[in-house]
N, CA, C and O atoms as CSV, one atom per row, in Angstrom:
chain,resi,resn,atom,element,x,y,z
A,1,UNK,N,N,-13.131,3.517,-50.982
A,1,UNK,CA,C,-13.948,2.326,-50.906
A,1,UNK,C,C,-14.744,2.188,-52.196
A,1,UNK,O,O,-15.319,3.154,-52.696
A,2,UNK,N,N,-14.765,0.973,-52.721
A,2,UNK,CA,C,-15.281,0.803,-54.087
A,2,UNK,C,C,-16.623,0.271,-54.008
A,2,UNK,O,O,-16.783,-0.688,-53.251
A,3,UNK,N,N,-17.410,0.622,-54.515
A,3,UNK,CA,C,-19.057,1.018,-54.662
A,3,UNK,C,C,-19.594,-0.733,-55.285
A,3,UNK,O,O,-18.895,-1.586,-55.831
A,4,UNK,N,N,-20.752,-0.767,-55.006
A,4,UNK,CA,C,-21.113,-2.047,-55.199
A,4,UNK,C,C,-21.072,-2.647,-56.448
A,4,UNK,O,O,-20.756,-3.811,-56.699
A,5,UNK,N,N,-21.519,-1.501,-57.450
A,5,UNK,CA,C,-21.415,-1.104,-58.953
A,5,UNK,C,C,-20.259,-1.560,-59.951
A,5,UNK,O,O,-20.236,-1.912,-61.131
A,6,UNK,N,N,-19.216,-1.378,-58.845
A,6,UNK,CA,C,-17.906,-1.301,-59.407
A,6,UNK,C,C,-17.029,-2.321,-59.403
A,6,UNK,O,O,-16.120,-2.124,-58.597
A,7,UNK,N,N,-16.932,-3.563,-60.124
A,7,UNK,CA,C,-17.229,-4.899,-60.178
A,7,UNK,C,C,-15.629,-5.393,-61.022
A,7,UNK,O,O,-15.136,-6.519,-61.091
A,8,UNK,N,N,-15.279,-4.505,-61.403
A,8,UNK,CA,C,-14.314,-4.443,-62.581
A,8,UNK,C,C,-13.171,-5.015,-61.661
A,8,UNK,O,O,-12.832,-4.602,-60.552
A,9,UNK,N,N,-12.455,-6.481,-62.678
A,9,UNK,CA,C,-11.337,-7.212,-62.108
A,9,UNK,C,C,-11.774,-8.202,-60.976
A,9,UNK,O,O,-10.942,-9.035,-60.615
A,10,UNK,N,N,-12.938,-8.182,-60.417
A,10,UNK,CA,C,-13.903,-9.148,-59.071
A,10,UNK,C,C,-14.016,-10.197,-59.731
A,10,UNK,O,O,-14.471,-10.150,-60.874
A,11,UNK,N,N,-13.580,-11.508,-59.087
A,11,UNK,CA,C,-13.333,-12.671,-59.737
A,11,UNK,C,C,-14.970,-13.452,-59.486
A,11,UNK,O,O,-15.597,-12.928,-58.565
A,12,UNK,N,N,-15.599,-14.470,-60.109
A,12,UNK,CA,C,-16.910,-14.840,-59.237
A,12,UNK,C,C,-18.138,-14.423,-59.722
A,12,UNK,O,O,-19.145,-14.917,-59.216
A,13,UNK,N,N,-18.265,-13.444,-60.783
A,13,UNK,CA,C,-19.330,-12.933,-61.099
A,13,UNK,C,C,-19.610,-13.659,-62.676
A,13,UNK,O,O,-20.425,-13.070,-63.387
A,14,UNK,N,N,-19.097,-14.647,-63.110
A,14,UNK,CA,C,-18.665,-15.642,-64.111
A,14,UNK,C,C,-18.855,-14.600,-65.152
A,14,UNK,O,O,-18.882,-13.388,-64.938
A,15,UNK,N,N,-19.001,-15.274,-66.466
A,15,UNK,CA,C,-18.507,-14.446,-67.819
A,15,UNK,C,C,-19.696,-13.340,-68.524
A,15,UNK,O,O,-20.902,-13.333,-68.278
A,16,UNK,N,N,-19.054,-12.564,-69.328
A,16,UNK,CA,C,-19.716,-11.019,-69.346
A,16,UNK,C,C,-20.805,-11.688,-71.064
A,16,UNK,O,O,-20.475,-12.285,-72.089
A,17,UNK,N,N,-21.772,-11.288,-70.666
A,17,UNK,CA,C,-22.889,-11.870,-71.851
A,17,UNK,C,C,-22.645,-10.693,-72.863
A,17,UNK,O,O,-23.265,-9.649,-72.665
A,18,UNK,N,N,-21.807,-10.780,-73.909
A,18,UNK,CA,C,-21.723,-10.013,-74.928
A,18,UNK,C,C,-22.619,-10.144,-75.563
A,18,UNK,O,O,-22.873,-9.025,-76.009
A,19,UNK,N,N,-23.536,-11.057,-76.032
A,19,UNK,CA,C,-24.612,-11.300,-77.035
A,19,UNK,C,C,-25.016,-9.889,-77.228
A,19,UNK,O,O,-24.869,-9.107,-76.289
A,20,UNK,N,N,-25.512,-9.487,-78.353
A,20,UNK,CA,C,-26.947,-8.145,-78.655
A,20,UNK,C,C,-28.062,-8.007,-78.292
A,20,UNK,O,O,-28.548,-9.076,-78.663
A,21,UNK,N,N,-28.797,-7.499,-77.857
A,21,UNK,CA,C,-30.262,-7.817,-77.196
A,21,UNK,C,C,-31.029,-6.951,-78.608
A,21,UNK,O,O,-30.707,-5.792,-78.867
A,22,UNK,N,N,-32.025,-7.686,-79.400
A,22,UNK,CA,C,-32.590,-6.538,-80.564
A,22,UNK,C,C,-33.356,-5.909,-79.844
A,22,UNK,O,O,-33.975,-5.124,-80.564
A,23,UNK,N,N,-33.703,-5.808,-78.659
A,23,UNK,CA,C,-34.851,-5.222,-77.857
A,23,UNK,C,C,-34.271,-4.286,-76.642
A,23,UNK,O,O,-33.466,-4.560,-75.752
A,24,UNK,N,N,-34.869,-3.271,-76.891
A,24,UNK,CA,C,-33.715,-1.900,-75.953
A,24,UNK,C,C,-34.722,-2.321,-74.415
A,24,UNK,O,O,-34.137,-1.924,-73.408
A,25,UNK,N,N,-35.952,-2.964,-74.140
A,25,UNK,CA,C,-36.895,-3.235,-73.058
A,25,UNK,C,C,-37.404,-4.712,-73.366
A,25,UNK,O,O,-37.705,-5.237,-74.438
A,26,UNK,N,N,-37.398,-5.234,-71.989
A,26,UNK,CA,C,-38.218,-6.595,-72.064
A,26,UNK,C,C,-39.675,-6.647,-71.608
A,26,UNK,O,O,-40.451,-7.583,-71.799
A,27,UNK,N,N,-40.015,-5.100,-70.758
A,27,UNK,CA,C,-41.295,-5.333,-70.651
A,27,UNK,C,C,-41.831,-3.917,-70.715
A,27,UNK,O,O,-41.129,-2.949,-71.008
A,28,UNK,N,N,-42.831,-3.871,-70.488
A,28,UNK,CA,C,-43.926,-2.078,-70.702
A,28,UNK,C,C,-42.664,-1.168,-69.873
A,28,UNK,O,O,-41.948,-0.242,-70.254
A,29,UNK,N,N,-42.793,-2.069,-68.279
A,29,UNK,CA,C,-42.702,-1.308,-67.373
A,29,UNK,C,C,-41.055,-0.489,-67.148
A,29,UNK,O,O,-40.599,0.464,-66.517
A,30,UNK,N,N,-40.509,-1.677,-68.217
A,30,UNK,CA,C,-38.927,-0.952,-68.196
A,30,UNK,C,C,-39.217,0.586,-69.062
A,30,UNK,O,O,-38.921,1.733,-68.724
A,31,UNK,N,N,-39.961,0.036,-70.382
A,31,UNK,CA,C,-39.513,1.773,-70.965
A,31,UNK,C,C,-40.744,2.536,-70.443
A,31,UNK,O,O,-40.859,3.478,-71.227
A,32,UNK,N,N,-41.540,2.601,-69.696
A,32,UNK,CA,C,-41.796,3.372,-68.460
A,32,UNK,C,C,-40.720,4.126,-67.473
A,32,UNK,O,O,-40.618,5.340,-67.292
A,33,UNK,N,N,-40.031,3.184,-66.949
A,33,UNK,CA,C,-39.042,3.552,-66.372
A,33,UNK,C,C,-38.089,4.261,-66.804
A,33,UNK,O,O,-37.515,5.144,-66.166
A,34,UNK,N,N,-37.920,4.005,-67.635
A,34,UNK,CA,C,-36.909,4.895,-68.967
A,34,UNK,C,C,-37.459,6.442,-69.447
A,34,UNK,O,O,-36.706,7.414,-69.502
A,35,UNK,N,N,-38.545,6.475,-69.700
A,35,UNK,CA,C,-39.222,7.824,-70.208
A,35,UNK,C,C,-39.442,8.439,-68.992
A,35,UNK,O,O,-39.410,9.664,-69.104
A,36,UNK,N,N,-39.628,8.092,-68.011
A,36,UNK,CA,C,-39.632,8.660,-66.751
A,36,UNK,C,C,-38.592,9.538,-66.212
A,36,UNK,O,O,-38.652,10.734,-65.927
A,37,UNK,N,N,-37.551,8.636,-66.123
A,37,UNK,CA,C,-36.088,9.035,-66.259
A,37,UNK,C,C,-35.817,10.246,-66.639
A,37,UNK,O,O,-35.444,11.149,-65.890
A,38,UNK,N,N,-36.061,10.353,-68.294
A,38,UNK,CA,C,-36.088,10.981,-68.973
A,38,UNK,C,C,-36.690,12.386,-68.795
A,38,UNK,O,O,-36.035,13.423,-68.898
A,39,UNK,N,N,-38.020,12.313,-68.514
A,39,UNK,CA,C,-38.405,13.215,-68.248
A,39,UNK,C,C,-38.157,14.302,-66.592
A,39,UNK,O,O,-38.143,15.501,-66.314
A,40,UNK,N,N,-38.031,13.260,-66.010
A,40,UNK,CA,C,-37.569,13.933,-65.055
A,40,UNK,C,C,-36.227,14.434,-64.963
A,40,UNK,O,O,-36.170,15.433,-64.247
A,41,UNK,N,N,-35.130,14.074,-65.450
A,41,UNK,CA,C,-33.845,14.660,-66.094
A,41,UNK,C,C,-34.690,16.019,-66.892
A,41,UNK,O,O,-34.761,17.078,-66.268
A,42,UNK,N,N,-35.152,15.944,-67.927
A,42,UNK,CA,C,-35.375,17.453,-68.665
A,42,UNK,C,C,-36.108,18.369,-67.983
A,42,UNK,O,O,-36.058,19.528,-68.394
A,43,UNK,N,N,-36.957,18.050,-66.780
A,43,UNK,CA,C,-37.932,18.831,-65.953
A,43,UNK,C,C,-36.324,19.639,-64.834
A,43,UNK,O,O,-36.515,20.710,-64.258
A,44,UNK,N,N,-35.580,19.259,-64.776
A,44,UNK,CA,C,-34.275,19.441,-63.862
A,44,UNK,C,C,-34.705,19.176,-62.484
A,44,UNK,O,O,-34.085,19.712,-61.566
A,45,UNK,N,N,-35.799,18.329,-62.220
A,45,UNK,CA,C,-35.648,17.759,-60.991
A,45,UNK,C,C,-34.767,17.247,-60.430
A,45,UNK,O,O,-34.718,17.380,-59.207
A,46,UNK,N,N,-33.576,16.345,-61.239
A,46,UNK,CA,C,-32.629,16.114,-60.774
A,46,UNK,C,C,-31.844,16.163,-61.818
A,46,UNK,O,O,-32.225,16.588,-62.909
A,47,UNK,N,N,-30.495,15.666,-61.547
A,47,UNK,CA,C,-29.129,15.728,-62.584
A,47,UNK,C,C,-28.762,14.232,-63.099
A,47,UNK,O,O,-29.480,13.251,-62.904
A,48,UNK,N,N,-27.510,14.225,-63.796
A,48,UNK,CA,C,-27.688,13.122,-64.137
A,48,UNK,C,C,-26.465,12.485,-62.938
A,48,UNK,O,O,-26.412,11.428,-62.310
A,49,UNK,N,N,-25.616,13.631,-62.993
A,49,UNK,CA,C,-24.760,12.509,-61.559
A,49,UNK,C,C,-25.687,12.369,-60.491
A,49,UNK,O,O,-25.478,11.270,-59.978
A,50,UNK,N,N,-26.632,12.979,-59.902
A,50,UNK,CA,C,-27.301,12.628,-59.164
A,50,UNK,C,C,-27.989,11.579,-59.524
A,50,UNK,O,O,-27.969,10.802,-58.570
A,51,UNK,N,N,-28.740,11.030,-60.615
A,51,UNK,CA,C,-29.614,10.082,-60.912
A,51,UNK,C,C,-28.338,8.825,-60.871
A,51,UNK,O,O,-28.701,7.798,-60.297
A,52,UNK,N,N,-26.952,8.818,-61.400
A,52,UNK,CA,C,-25.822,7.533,-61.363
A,52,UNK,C,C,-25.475,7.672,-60.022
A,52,UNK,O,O,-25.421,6.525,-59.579
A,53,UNK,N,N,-25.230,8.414,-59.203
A,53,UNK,CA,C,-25.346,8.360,-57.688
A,53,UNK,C,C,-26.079,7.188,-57.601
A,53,UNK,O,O,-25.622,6.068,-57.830
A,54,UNK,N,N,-27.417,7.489,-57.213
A,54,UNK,CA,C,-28.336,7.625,-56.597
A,54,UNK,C,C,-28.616,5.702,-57.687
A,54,UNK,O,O,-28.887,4.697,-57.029
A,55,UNK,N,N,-28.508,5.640,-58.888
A,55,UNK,CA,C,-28.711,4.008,-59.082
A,55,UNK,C,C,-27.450,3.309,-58.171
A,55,UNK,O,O,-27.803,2.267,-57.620
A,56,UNK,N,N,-25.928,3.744,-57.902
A,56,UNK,CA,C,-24.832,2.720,-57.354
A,56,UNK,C,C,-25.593,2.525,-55.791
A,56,UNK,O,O,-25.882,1.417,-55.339
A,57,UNK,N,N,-25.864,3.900,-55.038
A,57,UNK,CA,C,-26.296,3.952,-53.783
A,57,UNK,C,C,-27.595,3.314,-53.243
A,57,UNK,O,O,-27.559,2.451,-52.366
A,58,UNK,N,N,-28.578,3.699,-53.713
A,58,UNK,CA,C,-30.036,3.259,-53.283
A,58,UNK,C,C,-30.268,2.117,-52.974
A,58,UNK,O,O,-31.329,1.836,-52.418
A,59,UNK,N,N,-29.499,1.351,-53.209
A,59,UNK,CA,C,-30.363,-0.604,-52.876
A,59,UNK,C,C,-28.580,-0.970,-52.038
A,59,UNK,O,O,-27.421,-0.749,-52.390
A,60,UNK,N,N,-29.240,-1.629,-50.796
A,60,UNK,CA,C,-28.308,-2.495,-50.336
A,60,UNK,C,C,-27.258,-3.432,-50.975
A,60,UNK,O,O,-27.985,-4.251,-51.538
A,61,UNK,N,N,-26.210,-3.737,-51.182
A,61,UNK,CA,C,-25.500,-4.682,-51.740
A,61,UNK,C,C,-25.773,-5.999,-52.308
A,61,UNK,O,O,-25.308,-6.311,-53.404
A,62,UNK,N,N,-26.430,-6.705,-51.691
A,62,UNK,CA,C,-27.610,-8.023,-51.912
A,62,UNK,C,C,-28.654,-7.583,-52.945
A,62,UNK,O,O,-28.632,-8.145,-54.040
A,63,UNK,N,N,-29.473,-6.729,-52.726
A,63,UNK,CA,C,-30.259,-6.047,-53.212
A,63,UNK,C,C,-30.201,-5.647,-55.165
A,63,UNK,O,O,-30.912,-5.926,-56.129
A,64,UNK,N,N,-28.952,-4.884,-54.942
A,64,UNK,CA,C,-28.230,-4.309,-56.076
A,64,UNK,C,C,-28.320,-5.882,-56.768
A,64,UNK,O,O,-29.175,-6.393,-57.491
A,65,UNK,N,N,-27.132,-6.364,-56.246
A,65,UNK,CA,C,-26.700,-7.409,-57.363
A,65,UNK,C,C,-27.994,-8.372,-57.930
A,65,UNK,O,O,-27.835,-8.894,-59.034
A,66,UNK,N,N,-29.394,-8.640,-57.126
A,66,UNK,CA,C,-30.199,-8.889,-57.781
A,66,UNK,C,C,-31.151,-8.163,-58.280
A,66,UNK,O,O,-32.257,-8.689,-58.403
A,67,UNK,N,N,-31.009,-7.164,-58.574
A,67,UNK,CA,C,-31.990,-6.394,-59.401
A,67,UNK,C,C,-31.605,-6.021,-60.623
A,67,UNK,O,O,-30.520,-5.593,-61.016
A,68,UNK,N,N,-32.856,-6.279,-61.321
A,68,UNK,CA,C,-32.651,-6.075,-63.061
A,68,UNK,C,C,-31.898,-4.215,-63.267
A,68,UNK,O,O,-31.963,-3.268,-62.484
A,69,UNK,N,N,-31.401,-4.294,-64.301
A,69,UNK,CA,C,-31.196,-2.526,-64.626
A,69,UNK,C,C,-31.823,-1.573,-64.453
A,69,UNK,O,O,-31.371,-0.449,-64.232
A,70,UNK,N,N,-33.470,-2.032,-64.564
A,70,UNK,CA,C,-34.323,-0.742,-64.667
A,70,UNK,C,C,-34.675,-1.010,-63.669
A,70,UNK,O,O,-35.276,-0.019,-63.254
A,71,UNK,N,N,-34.706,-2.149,-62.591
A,71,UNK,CA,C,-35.170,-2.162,-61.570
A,71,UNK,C,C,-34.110,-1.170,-60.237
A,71,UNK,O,O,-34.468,-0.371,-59.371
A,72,UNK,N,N,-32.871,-1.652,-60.587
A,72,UNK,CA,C,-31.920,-0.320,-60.353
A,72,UNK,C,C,-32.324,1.022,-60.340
A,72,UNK,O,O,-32.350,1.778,-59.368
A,73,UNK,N,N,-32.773,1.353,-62.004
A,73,UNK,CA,C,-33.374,2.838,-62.318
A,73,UNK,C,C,-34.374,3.168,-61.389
A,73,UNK,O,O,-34.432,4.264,-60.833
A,74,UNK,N,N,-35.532,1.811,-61.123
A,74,UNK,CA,C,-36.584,2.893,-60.189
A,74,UNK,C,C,-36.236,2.900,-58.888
A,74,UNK,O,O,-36.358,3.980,-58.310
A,75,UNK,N,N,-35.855,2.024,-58.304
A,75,UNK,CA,C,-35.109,2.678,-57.204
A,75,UNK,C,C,-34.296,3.933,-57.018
A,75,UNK,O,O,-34.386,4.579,-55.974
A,76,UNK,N,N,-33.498,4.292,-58.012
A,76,UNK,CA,C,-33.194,5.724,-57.666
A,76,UNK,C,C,-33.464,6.727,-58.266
A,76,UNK,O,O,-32.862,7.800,-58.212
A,77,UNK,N,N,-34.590,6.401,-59.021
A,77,UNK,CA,C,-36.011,7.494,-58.911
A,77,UNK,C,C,-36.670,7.637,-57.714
A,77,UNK,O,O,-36.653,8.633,-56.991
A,78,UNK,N,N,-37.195,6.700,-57.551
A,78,UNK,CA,C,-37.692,6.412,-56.030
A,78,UNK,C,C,-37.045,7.793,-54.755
A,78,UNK,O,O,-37.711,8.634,-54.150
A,79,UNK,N,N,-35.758,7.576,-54.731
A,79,UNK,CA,C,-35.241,8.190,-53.708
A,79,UNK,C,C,-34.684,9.422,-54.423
A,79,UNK,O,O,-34.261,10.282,-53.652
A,80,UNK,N,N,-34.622,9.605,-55.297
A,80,UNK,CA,C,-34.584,10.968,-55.313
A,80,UNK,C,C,-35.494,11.787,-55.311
A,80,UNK,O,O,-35.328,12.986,-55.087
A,81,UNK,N,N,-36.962,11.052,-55.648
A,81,UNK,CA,C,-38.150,11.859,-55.931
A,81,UNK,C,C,-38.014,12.505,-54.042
A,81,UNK,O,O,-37.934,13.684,-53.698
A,82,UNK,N,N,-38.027,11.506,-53.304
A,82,UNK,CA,C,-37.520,11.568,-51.969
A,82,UNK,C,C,-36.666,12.224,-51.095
A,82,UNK,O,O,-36.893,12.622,-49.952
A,83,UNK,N,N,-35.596,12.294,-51.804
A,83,UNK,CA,C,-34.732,13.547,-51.342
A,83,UNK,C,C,-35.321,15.049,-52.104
A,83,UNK,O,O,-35.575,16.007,-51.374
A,84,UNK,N,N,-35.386,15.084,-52.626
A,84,UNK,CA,C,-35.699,16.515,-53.545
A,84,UNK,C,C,-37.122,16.905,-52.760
A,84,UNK,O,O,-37.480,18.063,-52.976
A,85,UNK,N,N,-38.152,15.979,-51.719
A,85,UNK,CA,C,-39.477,16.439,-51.585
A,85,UNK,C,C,-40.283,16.225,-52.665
A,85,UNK,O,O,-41.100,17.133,-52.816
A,86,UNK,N,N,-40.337,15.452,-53.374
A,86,UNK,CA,C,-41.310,15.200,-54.396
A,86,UNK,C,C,-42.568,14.542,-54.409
A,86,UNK,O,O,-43.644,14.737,-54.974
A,87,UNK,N,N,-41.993,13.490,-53.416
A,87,UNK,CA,C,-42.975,12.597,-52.779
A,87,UNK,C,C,-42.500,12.503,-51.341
A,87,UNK,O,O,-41.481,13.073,-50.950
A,88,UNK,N,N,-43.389,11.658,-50.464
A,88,UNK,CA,C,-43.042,11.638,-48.886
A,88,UNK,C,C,-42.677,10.004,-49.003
A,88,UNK,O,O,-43.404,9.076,-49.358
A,89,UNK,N,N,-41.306,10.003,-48.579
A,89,UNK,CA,C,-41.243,8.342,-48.060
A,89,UNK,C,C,-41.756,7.719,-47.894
A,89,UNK,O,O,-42.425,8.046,-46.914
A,90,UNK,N,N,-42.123,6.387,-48.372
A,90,UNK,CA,C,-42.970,5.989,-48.781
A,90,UNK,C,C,-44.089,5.807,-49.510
A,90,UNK,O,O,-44.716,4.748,-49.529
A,91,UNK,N,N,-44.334,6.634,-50.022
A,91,UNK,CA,C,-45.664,7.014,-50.942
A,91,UNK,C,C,-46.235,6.317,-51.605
A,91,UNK,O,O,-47.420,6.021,-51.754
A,92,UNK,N,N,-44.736,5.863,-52.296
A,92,UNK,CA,C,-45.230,4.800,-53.531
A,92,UNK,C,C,-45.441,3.349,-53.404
A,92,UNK,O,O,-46.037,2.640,-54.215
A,93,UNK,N,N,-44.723,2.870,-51.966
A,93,UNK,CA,C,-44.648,1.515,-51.496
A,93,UNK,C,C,-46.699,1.023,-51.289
A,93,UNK,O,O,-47.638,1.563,-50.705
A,94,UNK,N,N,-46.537,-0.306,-52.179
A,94,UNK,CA,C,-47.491,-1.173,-53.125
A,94,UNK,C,C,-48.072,-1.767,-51.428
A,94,UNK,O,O,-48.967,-2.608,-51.341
């Protein structure tokens, strides 16, 4: 069964934006999200197939397809901080 992620040859999703972006973040909170990442990868809290797991898996199908990239990323920070015991479910919910 092919993962929500996995989009390749799916007709409907109209054309692929090749443009360059000169900007690796559009806002604070993405390269937040990013150094986070980061750091928690080098702390070995988690792995990195676990962290690409854990972005295809974590958000519902609906969900996925509207969420930005890094919004992807904190979601499966989110749940891994979660699986591993890092935080208690919910913790972080605003």
């Amino acid at each position: 069964m092919a993962r929500m992620n996995d989009v390749g040859g799916v007709q409907g999703f109209g054309p692929v934006d090749t443009a360059d972006d000169a900007e690796p973040f559009h806002a604070d909170w993405e390269a937040r999200v990013f150094a986070l990442n980061r750091a928690l990868l080098g702390a070995g809290v988690y792995n990195l197939d676990e962290f690409r797991d854990a972005v295809e898996t974590a958000l519902p199908p609906a969900e996925y397809l509207a969420a930005s990239y890094y919004e992807r990323w904190f979601h499966a920070i989110r749940t891994l901080l979660e699986r591993k015991g890092v935080i208690v479910a919910g913790e972080l919910d605003g």
